[in-house]
C-alpha positions in Angstrom: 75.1 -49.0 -33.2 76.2 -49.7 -36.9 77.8 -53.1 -38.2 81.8 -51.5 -37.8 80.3 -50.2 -34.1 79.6 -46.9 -35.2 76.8 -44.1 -33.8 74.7 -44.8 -35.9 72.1 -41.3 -36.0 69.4 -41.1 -38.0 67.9 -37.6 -39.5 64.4 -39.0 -40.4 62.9 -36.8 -43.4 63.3 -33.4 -42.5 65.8 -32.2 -44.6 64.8 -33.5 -47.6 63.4 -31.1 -50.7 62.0 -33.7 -52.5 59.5 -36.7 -51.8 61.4 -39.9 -53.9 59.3 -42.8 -55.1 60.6 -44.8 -53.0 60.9 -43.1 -49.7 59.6 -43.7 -45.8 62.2 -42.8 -43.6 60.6 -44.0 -41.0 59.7 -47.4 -42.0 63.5 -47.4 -42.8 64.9 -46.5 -39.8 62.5 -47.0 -37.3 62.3 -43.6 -35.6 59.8 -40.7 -36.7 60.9 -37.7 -34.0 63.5 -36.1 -35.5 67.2 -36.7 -32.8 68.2 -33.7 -30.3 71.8 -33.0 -29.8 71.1 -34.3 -25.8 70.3 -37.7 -27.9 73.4 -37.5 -29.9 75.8 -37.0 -26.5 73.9 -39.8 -24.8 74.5 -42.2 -27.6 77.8 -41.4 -28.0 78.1 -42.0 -24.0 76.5 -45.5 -24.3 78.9 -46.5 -27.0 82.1 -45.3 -25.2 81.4 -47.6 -22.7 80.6 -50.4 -24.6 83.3 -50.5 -27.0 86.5 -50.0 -24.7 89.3 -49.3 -27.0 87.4 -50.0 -30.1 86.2 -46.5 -29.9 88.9 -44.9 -31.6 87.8 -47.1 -35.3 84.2 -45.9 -34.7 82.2 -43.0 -35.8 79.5 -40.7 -35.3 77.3 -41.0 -38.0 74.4 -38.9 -39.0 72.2 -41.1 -41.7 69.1 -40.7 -43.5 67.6 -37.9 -44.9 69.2 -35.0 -46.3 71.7 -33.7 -43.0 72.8 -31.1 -45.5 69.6 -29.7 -46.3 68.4 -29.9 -43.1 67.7 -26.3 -40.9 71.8 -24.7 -40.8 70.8 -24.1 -37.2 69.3 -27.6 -36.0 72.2 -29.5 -38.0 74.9 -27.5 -36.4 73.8 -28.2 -33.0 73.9 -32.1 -33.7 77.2 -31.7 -35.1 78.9 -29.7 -32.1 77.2 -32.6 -30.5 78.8 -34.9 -32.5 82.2 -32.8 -32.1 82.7 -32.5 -28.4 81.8 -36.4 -28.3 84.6 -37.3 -30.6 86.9 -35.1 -28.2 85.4 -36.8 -24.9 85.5 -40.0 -26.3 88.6 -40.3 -29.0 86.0 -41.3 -31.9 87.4 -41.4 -35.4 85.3 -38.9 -36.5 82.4 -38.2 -38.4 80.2 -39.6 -41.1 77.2 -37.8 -43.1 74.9 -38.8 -45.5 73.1 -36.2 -47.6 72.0 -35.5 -51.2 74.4 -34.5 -54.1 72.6 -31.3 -54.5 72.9 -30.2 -50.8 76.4 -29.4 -50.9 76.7 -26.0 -52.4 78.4 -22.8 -50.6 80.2 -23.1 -47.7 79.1 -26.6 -46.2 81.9 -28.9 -47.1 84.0 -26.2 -45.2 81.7 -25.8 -42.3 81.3 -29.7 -42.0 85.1 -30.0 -42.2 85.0 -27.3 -39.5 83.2 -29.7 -37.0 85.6 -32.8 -37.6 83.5 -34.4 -40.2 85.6 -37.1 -42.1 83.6 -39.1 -44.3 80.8 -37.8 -46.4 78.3 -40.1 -48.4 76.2 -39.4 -51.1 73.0 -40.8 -52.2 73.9 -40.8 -55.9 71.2 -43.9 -56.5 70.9 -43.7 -60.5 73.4 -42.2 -62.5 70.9 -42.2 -65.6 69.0 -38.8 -65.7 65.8 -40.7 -66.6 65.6 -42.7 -63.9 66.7 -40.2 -61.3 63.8 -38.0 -63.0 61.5 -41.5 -62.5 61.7 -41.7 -59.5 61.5 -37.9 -58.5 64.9 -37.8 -56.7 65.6 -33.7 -58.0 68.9 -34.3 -58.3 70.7 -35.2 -61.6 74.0 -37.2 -62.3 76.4 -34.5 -62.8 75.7 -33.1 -59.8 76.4 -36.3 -58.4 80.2 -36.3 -60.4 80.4 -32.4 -59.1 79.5 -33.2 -55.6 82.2 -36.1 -55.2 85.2 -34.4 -56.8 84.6 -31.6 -54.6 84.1 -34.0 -51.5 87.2 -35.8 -52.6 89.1 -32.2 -53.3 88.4 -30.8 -49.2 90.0 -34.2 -48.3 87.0 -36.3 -47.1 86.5 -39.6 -47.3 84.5 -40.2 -49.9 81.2 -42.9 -49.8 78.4 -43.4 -52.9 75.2 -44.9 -52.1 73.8 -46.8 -55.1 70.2 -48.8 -55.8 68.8 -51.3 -57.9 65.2 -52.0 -59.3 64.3 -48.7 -59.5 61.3 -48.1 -61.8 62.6 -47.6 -65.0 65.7 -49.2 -64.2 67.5 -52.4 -65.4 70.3 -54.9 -64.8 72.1 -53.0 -67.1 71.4 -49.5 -66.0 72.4 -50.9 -62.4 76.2 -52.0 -63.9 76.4 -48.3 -66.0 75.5 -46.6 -62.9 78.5 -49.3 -60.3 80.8 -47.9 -63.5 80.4 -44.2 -63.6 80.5 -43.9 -59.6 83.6 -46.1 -59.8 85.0 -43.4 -61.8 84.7 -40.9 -59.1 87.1 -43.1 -57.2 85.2 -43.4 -53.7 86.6 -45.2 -50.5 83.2 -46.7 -49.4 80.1 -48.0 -51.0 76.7 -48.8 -49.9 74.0 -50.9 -52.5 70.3 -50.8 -51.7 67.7 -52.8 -53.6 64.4 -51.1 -53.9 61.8 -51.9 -51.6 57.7 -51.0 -52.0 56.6 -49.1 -48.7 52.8 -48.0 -48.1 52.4 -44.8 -48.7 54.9 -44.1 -51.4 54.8 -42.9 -55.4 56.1 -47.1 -55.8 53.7 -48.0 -54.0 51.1 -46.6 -56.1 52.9 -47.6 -58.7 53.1 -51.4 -58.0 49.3 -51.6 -57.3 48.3 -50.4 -60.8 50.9 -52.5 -62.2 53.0 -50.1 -63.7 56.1 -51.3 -61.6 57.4 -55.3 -61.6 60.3 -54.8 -58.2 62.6 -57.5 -58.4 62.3 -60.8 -57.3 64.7 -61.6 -54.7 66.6 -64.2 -56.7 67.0 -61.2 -59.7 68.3 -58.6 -56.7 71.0 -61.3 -55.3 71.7 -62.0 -59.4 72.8 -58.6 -60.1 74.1 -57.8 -56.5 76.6 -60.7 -57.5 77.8 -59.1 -60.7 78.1 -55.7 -58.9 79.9 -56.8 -55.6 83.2 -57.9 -57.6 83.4 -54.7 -59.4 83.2 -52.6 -56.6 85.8 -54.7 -54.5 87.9 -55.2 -57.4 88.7 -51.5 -57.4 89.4 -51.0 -53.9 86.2 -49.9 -52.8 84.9 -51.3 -49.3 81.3 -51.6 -49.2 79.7 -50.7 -45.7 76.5 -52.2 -46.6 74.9 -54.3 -49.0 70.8 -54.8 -48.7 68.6 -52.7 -45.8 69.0 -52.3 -42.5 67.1 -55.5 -41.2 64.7 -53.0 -39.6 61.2 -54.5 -38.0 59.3 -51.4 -39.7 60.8 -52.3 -43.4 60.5 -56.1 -42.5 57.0 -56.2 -41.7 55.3 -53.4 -43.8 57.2 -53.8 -47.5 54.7 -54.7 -49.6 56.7 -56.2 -52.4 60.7 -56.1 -53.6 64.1 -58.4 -52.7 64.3 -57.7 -48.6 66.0 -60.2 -46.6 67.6 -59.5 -43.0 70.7 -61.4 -44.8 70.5 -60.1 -48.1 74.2 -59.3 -48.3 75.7 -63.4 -47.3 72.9 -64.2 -50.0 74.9 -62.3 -52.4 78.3 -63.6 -51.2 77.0 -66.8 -51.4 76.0 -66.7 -55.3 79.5 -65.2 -56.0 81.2 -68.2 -54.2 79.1 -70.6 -56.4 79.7 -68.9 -59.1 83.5 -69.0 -58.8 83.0 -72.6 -57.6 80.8 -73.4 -60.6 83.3 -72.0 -63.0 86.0 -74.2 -61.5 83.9 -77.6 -61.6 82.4 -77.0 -65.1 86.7 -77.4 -66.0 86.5 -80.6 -64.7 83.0 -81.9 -65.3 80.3 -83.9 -63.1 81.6 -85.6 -60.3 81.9 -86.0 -56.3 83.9 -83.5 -55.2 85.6 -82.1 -51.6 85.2 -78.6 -51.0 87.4 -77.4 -48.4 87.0 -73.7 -46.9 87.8 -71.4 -44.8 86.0 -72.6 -41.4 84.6 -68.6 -40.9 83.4 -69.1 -44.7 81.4 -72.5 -44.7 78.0 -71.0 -44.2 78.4 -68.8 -47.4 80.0 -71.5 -49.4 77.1 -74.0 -48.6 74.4 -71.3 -49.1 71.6 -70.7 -46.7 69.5 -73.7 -46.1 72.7 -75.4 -48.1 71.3 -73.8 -51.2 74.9 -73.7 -53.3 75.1 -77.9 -52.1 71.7 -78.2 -53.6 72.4 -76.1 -57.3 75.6 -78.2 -57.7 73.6 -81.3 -57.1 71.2 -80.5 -59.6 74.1 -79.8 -62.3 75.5 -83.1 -61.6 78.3 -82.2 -59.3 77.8 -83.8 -55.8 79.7 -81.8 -53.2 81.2 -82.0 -49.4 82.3 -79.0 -47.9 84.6 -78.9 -45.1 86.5 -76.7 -43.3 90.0 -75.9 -43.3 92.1 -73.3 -41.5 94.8 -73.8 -44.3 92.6 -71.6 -47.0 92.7 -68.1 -47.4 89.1 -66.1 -47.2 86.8 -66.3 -50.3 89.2 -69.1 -51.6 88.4 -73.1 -51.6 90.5 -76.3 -51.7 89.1 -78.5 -54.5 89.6 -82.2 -54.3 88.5 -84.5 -56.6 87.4 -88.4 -55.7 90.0 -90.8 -56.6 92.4 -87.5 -58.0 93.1 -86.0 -55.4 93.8 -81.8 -54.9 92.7 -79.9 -58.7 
């Protein structure tokens, strides 16, 4: 089951044409045998029941891999599957992820054929070099082709980005958040790279040709990225890995945390905080919040109470049902409301 209570199936790598530096599908989804359409209709069965009448704002969604590129006759049996589920059940629809170079002749017709709704693509880089890096096969026009024709049959229309790639950089990372922008999607989905045994990065990172990114670089530029994409509209279904056992306990290196995305929110509340208090200069100061917000405006391990303290800025948060979410109350001591 995903975070919005969707179906969450995962295609493990057998669709894929190419090997990316990055890659183990199974470490990253924690299943190797490849799903049958018999698992399909019993997950599908298992969430019905669970959700009630929150069925009809989930999906069926077929992740990792390539689900386009997989065998025409194995994917079409997953996605009557997925079909006569969504007509038992009175799901939303469908979701697939697949490869911006898997979408040629007739599948965005046949997909829309089956219900499909939403299609993602694992755009990644949009800097030729780097896609080349990191041996994805694909480059990014084909990405820009892929999505206007997504966007043209009338899907909804998701871009899957990363950062840290080898050969990548902060600024790559915002060129690559402003060309997808361009393509206007609906969703988004950001992934900071993570060294896993047995791939090229892994190889790689023991010769000491590739420096991942520290955690506290990944949340740094995940902070800078997050407004832009929710500035333009764009909701983002995920930010960080799947806090998966098998990426968990066998990454060798790079920014994974099972919370990596309320890190991020949390840097981009102290930095809209810190912006505001630099204004007014050093002082004790009364931070009032949204009570659903107080663990992200205080940081994990109070982490954003700590920073502030160190620039001279000695802070109380508390929580108030009176502020809007994201937004704080500041009150100065002895002044009052700022």
């Amino acid at each position: 089951m995903g975070r919005r209570g969707n179906v969450a199936v995962f295609v493990p790598h057998v669709g894929c044409p190419c090997q990316c530096s990055f890659c183990d599908q199974r470490a990253i989804t924690g299943q190797a045998a490849p799903p049958t359409p018999e698992d399909v209709a019993r997950a599908a069965r298992t969430a019905a029941r669970s959700l009630g009448g929150g069925v009809r704002e989930a999906e069926i969604a077929f992740f990792g891999g390539s689900f386009t590129a997989i065998d025409r006759v194995y994917m079409e049996s997953l996605l009557q599957a997925g079909a006569m589920s969504v007509k038992e059940y009175g799901f939303s629809g469908i979701r697939v992820s697949t490869r911006p170079d898997a979408l040629g002749g007739d599948l965005l017709p046949l997909l829309r054929s089956y219900g499909v709704t939403a299609v993602e693509l694992g755009a990644q880089s949009m800097d030729d070099r780097v896609l080349a890096l990191n041996k994805r096969g694909h480059t990014a026009a084909q990405t820009e082709d892929a999505a206007r024709r997504v966007k043209a049959m009338g899907f909804e229309l998701g871009l899957q980005m990363m950062t840290g790639l080898y050969g990548d950089s902060d600024a790559g990372a915002l060129h690559t958040a402003e060309r997808l922008l361009a393509l206007s999607p609906d969703t988004a989905r950001i992934y900071p790279t993570v060294v896993l045994p047995g791939t090229e990065l892994a190889r790689l990172y023991s010769q000491g040709a590739y420096s991942p990114q520290t955690l506290e670089e990944a949340v740094a530029l995940c902070a800078r990225l997050l407004p832009l994409w929710e500035g333009a509209g764009v909701k983002l279904l995920r930010v960080g890995l799947h806090a998966e056992p098998g990426v968990e306990c066998r990454a060798l290196a790079g920014p994974y945390h099972p919370a990596f995305r309320q890190l991020v929110e949390s840097r981009i509340f102290l930095n809209r905080l810190l912006a505001e208090l630099e204004r007014l200069g050093p002082g004790q100061y009364e931070i009032h919040v949204k009570p659903s917000g107080l663990s992200t405006a205080q940081g994990q391990k109070k982490s954003n109470i700590k920073a502030l303290a160190l620039l001279g800025y000695q802070v109380i948060f508390m929580q108030d049902g009176s502020v809007g979410p994201g937004g704080c109350r500041i009150l100065q001591e002895g002044k009052g409301t700022i």
